[in-house]
N, C-alpha and C positions, 0 to 999 in steps of 0.2 A: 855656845849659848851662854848668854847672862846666866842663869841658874840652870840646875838640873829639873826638866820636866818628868814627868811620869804617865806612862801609856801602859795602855794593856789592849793586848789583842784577842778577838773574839773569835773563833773557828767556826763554818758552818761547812757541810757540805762532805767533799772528800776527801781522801789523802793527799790529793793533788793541793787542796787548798790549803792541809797541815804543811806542804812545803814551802808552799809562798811565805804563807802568815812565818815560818821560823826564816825568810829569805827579809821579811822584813822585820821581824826582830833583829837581825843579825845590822842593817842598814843601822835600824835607830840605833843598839846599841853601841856601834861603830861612832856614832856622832854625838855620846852624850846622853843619852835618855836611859832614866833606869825604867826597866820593865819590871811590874806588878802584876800577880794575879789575877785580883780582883777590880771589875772595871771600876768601883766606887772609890777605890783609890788611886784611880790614874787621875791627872787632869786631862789626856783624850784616851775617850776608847773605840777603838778602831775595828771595826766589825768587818770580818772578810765574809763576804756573800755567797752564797750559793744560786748562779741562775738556772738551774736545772729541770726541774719540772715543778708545778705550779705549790706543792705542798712545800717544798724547798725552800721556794719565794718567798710563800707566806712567812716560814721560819724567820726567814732572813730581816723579812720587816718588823717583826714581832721584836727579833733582838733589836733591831734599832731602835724599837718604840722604848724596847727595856731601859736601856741604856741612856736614853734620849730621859726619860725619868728620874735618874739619878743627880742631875744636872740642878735639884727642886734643893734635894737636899744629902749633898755628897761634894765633894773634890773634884768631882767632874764637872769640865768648862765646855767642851765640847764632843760631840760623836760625828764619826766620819765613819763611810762605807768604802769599801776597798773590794775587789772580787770577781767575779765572774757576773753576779746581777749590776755592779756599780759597771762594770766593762759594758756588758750589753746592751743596760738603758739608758748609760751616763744623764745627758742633761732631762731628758725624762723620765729618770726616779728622783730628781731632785726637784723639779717642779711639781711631781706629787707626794712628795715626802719634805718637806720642808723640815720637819724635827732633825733631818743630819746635815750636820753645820759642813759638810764637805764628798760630795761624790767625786772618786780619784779611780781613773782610769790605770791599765797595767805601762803606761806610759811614764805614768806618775810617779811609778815604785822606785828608780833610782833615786830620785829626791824627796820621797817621802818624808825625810826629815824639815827641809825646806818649808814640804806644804803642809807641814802640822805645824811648822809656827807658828806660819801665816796665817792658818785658822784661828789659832790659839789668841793670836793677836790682834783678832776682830777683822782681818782681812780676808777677801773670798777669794776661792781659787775658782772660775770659772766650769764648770761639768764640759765635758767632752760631749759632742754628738757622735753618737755609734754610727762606725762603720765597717763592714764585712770587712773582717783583717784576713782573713783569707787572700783578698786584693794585695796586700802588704808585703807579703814576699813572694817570688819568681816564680813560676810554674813551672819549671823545674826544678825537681828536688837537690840536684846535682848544684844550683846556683846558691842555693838558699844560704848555706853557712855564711857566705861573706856577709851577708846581711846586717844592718844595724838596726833592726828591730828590737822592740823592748817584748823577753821571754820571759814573764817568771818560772823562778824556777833556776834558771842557766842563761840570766840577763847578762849583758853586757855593762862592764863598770863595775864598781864596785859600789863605794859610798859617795857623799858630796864632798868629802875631805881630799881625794884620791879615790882611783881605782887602782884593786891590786891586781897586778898580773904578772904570774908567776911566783914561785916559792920564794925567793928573794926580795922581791918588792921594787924589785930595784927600775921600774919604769910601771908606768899604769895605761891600761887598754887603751885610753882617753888622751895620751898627750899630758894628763898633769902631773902635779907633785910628788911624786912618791911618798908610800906612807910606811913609816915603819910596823913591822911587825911588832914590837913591841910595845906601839900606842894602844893595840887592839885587847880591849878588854876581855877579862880571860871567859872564855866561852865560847867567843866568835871565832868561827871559822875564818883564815885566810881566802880570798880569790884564789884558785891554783891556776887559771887562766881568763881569757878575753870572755869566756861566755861562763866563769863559775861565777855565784855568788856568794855573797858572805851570809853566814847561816849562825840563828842561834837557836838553841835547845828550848821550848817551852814546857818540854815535861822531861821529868828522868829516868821513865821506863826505859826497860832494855830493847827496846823494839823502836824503828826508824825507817822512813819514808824515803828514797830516794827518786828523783827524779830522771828518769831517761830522755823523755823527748816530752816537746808541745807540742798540742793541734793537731789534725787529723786531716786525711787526703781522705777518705771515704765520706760516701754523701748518703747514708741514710735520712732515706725523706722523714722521720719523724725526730730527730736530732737536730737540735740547733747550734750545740757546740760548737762545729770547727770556723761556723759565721764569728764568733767571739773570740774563741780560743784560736783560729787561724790555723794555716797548713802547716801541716805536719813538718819537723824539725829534730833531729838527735842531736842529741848531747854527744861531745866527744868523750870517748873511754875514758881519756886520762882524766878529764876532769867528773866520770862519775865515780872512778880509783880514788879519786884524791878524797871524793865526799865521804866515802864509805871508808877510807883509813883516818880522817877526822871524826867520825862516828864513834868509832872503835874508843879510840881514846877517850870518848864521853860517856863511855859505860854501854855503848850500845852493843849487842851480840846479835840481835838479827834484823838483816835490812830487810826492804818490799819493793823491789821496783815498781814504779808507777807512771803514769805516761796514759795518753786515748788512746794507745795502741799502742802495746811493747812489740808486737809481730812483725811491724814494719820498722825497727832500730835499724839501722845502719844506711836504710836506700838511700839517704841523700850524702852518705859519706863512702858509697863507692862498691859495699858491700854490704846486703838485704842478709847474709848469713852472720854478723856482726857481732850478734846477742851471743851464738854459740860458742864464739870465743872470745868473749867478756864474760861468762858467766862462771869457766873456773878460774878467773883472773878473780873474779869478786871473792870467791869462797876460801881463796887462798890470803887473802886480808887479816893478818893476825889482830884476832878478836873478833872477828866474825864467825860464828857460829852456824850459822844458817841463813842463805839467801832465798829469798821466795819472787816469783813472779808472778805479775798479776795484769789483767786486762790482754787477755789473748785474742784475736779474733781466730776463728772455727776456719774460714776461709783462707788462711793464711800458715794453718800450720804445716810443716814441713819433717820429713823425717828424722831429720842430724837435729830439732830445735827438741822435738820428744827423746833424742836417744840424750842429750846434754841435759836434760830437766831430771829425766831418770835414770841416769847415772852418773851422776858428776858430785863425788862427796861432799858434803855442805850446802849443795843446793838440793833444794824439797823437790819431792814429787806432787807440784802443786800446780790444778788447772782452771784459772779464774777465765770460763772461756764464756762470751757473747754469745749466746744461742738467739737469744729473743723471740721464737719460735721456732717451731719446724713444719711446718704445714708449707707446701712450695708457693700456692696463692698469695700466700700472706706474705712467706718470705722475699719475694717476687715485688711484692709492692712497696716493700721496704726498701727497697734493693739491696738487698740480702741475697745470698749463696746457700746453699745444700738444702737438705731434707731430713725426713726422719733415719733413713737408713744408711746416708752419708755421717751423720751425724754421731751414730752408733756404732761405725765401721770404727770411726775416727778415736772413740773412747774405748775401741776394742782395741784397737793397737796402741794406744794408752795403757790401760791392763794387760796387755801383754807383757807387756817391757817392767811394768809397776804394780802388782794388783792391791796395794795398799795405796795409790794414791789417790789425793784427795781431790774432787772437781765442783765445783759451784759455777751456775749461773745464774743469769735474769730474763724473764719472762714479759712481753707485753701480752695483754689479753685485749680484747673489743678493740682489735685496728678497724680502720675501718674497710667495710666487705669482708670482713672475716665471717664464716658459717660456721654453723653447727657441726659440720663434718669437718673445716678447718682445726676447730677446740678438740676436736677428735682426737684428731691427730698428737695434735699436741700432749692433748694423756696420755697418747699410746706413748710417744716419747720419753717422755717424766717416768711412765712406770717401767719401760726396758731400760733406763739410762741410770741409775743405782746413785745419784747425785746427792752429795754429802750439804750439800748447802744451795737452797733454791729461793730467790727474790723475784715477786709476780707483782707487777703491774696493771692500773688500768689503766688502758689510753685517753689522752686529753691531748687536745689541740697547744700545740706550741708555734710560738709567735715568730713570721720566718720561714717555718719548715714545710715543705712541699706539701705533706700530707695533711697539711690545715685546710689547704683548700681540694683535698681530693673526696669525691661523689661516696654515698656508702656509709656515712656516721653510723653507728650505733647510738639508739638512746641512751641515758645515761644510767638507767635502772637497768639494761642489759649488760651494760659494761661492768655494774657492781657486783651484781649475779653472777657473771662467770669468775669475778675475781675471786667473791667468794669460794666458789666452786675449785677454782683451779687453786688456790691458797688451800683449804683442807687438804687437798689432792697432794699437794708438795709438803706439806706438816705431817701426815701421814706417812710417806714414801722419806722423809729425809731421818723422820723418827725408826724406820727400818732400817735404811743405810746404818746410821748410827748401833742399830740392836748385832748388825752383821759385823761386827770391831771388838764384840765380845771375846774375848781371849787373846786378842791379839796384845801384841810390846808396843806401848811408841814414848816416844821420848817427849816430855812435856816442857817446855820453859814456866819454870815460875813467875805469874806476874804480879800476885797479889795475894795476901795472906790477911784473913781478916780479924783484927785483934780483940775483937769480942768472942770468937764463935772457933776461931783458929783454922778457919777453913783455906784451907789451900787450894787456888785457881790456876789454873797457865791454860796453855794452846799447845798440840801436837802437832805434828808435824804438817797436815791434812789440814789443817784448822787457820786462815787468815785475821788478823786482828780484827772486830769489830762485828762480823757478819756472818761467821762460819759456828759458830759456838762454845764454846769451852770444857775444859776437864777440869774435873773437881780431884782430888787427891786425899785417899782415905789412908791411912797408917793402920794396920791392924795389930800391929805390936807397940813398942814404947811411943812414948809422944816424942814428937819430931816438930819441927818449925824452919824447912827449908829457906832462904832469904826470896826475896823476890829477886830473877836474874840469874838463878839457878836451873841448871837441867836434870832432869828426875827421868829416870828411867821404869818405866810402870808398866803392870799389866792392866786392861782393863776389864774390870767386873762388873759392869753395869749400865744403862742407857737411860738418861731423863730427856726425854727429847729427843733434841739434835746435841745435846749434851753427854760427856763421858762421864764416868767415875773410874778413878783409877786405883792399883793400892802398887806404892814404889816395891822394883823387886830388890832384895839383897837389901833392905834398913837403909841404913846411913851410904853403903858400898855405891850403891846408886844415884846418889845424888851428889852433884859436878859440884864446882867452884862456883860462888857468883860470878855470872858474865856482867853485870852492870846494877848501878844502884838500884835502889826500889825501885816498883814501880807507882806511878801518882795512885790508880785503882785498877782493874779487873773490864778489859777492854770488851769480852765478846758481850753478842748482842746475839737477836735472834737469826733463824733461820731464813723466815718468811718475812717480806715485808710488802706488806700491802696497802697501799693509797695511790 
């Protein structure tokens, strides 16, 4: 590039989309672009999307509109949408949003730099018309790896300069140039192979997102997902080893696998039991401290995938499992699996093996034909299932999905009433869970110490970045100021919430090394989320 441009990327959505957004930092900054915070001081700011359900959308426009604003009176020349909503409606959110100077499809992300010139330089890059990527690769899972499909996440290529492939460099996925490692400004991850991408760091907490796989091979009728995000796909080991020992080195100490479905890792590479022998391959990554998994489906769990969750040192007893109800009508029409007392068996043999671990899930309420005796059920559920972290929903029609057009709506004053209803219901029961951790040890990472009040935050072990809650860390003796990236070993004495308080046992004796630089702020969030 003539000069140095400057971008900054916007996150919406979910962990899935913090991978991208740092797969396309990694791109830009491989070609030249410095990355800035602040969109007002990018000349584009590049908003990743969330298309996920309707409040998400709105988000997501709202940020464009932001950003789109700054363009009046700031350094910003142009805004471009990138994501899961720019995937899904390509050329029709660009003809109803005309304020973003560029809708870029997941095809686009290899040459993102390319197509931010070109904006940049008054030129358009045409929107994509959406099509079911599902079609995209082979209906058999067994075919799919050779694929050249564009995945974020574990896309094929690297940058526009060269793709790296392999630790060497010494040939790229692509046929082109080789690019040295040493061009690669420092931050950026190398390619370790044909499907890793180059990755850069947009925060410096100690906590990091790994990607497993994309897309999903189940068809629940009220998800529209795997129409956009496409069938299901694993990453190969080595290159999620490779991400997670790049991690390390950046200060990171615990990863989060993420993926629509970690339960099915391996079936297109030969072996569906895959996870269980990748998961002490990860914990054993010097500098990683703690591996978590997340996005379980209930249908899918397996005995050796719980005995390897709950007992494998460094990885958590942590179960981010899909319930979505349990009433079998309802689950039936989703096409969904089990019941309430499938359900329970399954978290019984969970506490057996672990009775301290941690489980959360998500809830829809007002599908449609769901009854009175349906929402029943469902409480009986929530109140025998001891769930440390519960997110309820109300249904709304998504564009696409089976259950848009199926008989049965609920009106929309019933749909908000049970949510309410069922939202109390889980505030209450998660605010218990939390009260039953009284006395118990767990180990907290530090993520955030706040320099007015001095208060001390982290997550135990039970507890997911952003959703599950947090622990507050009380010192009952001298004053203490652990770094953030530190592990504190604590009792806890108290429950706000779904929130802990903890006080470190043994002073100073108790609290580790920093695993990794500060962190930016204090990631949990709440319990319940309802819209």
């Amino acid at each position: 590039m003539p000069e140095t441009r400057t971008v900054a990327l916007v996150t919406l959505g979910c962990a899935r989309n913090e991978v991208d957004s740092e797969e396309l930092a990694g791109r830009l900054a491989a070609d030249g672009w410095r990355l800035v915070e602040d969109a007002a001081d990018a000349d584009v700011a590049v908003v990743n999307t969330c298309g996920f359900v309707e409040a998400a959308k709105k988000d997501s426009v709202d940020a464009l509109l932001e950003a789109n604003d700054l363009k009046d009176h700031g350094r910003t020349q142009a805004v471009v949408a990138v994501g899961c909503m720019a995937e899904r409606y390509g050329k029709e959110l660009a003809d109803a949003l005309p304020e973003a100077d560029g809708v870029l499809g997941f095809d686009d992300y290899a040459d993102i730099s390319e197509r931010l010139q070109t904006i940049l330089a008054g030129g358009v890059h045409a929107p994509h018309t959406p099509r079911d990527r599902r079609k995209l690769l082979p209906i058999s899972p067994a075919e799919r790896q050779a694929s050249t499909v564009a995945l974020p996440g574990h896309s094929q290529g690297g940058h526009s300069n060269g793709a790296l492939s392999g630790t060497d460099a010494s040939a790229t996925a692509d046929g082109g140039p080789a690019v040295d490692l040493a061009d690669l400004p420092e931050g950026v991850a190398p390619a370790s192979g044909p499907r890793a991408p180059l990755r850069r760091r947009l925060g410096s907490g100690p906590v990091a997102s790994v990607k497993l796989a994309s897309g999903c091979d189940r068809r629940c009728t009220f998800c529209a997902i795997p129409s956009f995000r496409g069938s299901f796909i694993s990453r190969r080991p080595s290159d999620v080893l490779g991400e997670a020992r790049w991690l390390a080195t950046q200060g990171v100490s615990e990863v989060m696998l993420v993926s629509e479905n970690n339960t099915s890792y391996g079936k297109d590479l030969g072996d569906i039991r895959l996870l269980e022998t990748l998961l002490p391959e990860l914990a054993a990554v010097e500098g990683i401290e703690r591996v978590r998994v997340s996005y379980l489906q209930p249908a899918e769990m397996r005995p050796g995938l719980i005995d390897v969750l709950t007992s494998t040192p460094g990885v958590v007893p942590y179960f981010d499992l899909s319930f979505q109800h349990s009433a079998p009508g309802v689950l039936r029409a989703m096409r969904r699996f089990g019941d309430t007392d499938r359900f329970l068996d399954l978290l019984g043999a969970i506490r057996a093996k672990a009775p301290e671990a941690g489980v959360r899930s998500n809830f829809i309420v007002g599908f449609p034909g769901e009854t009175e005796d349906d929402l029943a059920e469902l409480e009986r559920f929530l109140s025998a299932a001891r769930l440390d972290a519960i997110g309820v929903f109300g249904y709304s029609d998504e564009d696409g999905t089976e259950a848009a057009g199926f008989e049965g709506k609920l009106d929309d004053d019933v749909i908000a009433a049970r949510l309410a209803r069922v939202s109390r219901l889980a505030e209450e029961l998660t605010a218990q869970r939390a009260e039953e951790r009284l006395g118990d040890t767990v180990r907290v990472l530090v993520e955030a110490v706040d320099e007015e009040t001095g208060e001390v935050t982290g997550r135990a072990d039970h507890q997911a970045p952003e959703t599950d809650g947090q622990v507050v860390l009380v010192s009952a003796g001298e004053a203490w100021q652990p770094q953030p990236g530190t592990f504190v070993t604590a009792k806890v004495t108290g429950a706000q919430g779904v929130d802990l308080v903890a006080e470190p046992l043994g002073g100073a004796a108790s609290v580790g090394a920093p695993a990794g630089p500060a962190a930016d702020a204090a990631t949990a969030g709440p319990a319940v989320v309802g819209r």
